[in-house]
C-alpha positions in Angstrom: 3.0 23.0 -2.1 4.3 19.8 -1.0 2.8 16.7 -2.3 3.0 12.6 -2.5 4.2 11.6 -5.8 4.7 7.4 -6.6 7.3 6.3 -9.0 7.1 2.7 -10.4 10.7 1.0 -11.8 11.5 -2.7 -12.8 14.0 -4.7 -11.1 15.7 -8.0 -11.4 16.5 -9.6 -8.4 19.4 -12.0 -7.1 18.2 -16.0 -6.6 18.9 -14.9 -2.6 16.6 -11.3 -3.0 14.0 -13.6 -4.9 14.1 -15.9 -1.8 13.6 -13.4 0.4 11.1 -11.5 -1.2 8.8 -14.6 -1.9 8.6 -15.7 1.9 8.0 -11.7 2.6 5.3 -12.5 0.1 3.8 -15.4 1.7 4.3 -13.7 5.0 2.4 -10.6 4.1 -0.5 -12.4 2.6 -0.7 -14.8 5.4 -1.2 -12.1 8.1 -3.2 -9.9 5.5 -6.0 -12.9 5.3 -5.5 -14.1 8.9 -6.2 -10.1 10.1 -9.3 -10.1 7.8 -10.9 -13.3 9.0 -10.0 -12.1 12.9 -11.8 -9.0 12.2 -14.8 -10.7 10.6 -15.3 -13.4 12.7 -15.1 -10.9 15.6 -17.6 -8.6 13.9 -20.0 -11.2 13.0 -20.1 -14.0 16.0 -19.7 -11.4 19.1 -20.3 -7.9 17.1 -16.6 -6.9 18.0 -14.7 -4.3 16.4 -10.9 -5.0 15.8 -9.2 -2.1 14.5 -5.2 -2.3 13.8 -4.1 -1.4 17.0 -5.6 -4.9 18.6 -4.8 -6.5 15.4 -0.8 -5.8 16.1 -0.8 -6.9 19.8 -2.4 -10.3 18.4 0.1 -10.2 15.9 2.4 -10.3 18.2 1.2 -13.3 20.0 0.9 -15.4 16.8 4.5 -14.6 15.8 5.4 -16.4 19.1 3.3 -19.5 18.7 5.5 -22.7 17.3 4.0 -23.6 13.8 3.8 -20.0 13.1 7.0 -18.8 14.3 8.4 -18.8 10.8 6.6 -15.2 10.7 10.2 -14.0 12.6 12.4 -15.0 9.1 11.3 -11.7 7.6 11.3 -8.1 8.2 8.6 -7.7 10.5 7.8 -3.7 8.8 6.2 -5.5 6.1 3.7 -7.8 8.2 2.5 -4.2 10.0 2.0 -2.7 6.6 -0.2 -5.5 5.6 -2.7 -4.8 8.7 -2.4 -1.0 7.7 -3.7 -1.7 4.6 -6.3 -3.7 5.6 -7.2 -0.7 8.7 -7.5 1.3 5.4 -9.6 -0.8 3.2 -12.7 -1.0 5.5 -13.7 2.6 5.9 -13.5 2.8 2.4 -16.1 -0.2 2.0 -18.5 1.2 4.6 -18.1 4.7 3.1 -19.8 2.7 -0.5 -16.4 3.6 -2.2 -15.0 0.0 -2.2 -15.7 -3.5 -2.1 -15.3 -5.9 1.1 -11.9 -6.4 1.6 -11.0 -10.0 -0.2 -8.7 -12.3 0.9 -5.4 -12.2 -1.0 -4.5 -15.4 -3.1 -1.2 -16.9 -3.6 -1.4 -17.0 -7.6 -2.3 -13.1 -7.7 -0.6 -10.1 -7.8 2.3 -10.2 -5.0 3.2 -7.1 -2.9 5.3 -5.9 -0.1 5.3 -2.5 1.8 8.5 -1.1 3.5 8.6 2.0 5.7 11.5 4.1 6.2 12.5 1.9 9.0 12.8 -1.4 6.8 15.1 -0.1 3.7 18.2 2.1 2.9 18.4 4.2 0.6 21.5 6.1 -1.3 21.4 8.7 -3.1 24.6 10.0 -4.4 23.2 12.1 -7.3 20.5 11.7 -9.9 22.3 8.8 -11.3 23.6 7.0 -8.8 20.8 5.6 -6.1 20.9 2.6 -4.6 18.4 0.9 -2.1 18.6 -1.7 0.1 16.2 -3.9 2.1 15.9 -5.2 5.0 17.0 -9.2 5.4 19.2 -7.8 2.3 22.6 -7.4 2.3 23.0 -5.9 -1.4 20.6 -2.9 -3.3 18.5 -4.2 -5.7 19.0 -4.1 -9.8 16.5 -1.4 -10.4 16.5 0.3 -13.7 15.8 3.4 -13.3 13.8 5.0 -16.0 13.3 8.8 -15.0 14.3 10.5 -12.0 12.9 11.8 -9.2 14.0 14.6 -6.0 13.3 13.9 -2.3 14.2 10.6 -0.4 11.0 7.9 -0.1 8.8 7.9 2.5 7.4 3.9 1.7 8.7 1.5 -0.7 6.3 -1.4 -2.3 7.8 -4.1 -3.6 5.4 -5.8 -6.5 5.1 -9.4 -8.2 3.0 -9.7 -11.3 1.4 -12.7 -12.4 4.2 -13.2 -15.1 6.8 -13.2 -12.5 8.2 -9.1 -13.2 9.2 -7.3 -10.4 8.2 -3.6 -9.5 9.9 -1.5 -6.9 7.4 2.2 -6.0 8.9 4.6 -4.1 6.1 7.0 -2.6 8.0 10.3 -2.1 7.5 13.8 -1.1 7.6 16.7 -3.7 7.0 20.4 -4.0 4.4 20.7 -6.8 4.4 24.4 -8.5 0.2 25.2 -8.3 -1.4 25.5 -11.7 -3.0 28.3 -12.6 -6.7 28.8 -12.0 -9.1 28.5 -14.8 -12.3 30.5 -14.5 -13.9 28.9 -17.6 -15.5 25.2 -17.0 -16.3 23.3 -19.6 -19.1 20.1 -18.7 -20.1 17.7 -20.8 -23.4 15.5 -19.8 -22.0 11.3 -20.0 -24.7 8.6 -19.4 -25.0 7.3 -15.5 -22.8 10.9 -15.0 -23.8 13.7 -12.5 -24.9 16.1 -15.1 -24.0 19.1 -15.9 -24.5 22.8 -13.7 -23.3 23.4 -10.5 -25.9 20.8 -8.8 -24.4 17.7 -10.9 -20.9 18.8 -10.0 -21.7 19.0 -6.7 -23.3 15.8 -6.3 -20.0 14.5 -7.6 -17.5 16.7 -5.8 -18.9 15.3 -2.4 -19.1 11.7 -3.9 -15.4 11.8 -4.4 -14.9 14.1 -0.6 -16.7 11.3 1.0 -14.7 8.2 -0.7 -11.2 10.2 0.1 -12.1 11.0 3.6 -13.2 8.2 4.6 -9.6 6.7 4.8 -8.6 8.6 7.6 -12.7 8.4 9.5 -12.3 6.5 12.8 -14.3 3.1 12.9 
């Protein structure tokens, strides 16, 4: 059966990549934080629901406005990634699985999403791959630690607080099944569902609810 698998490497980027990638940075968290106030403001003051599709079209219109036409420097795959994300993170609240969605701050964690539109990527054989961004004219410096088959479907670029940066590639795969077990072995934890059919149901349709509820229309 096919499945989505996410590897995670470590790159070192050029002074120009590292330019670029920090205003794709800014840019994402910007519309990321401006989205989530547009959506909470229109919830809250008129009892409006903004979903992504109304989010983009206003996108549109703010990328156009003069002190925020600086939006246009970066790949604009990014900046519709960022309102996917945040389309994403609020049936998981309502469905009790999550958190409100916070606003993203400029000395946290740093990240970047890239669909297939927004990269190139080269893959010769197992060890010779290169990939290539868009606003990027050279493939990043990735070090590539294991390998993987299939071409990526998304690529998220990472910044961690110490300044290291992460490249995850989110691609397709045939997984071999395992085989079934018939034994089950359950052991009661404290706050846990308890063992028995009844306790692992309880927690079977916890965890159905919290994965559905990604794709459940608002």
């Amino acid at each position: 059966m096919k499945q989505k698998r996410a590897y995670r490497y470590r790159f070192y980027p050029t002074p120009e990549q590292a330019s670029v990638l920090a205003r794709t940075f800014g840019s994402a968290r910007f519309v990321y934080n401006w989205a989530l106030r547009l959506r909470t403001d229109a919830y809250y003051q008129r009892q409006e629901r903004l979903g992504y599709h109304e989010l983009s079209a206003a996108l549109t219109t703010l990328k156009q406005q003069p002190e925020t036409v600086w939006l246009n420097e970066v790949s604009s795959v990014p900046l519709q990634q960022a309102l996917r994300h945040l389309d994403k993170a609020f049936p998981t609240f309502f469905a009790g699985c999550a958190q409100y969605p916070s606003f993203h701050k400029k000395r946290g964690r740093q990240a970047a999403t890239y669909a297939r539109s927004a990269f190139q990527w080269d893959a010769w054989d197992a060890q010779a791959r290169a990939l290539t961004l868009a606003k990027m004219g050279a493939p990043l410096d990735i070090h590539w630690s294991r390998s993987f088959i299939g071409t990526p479907t998304t690529v998220t670029i990472s910044q961690d607080t110490a300044g290291r940066s992460f490249v995850s590639f989110l691609v397709q795969e045939e997984i071999t099944a395992l085989p079934v077990v018939n034994a089950m072995v359950c052991r009661e934890r404290d706050g846990g569902g308890g063992c028995g059919l009844e306790g692992r149901g309880r927690a079977q349709h916890r965890r159905e609810d919290c994965q559905s509820s990604v794709f459940a229309p608002q």
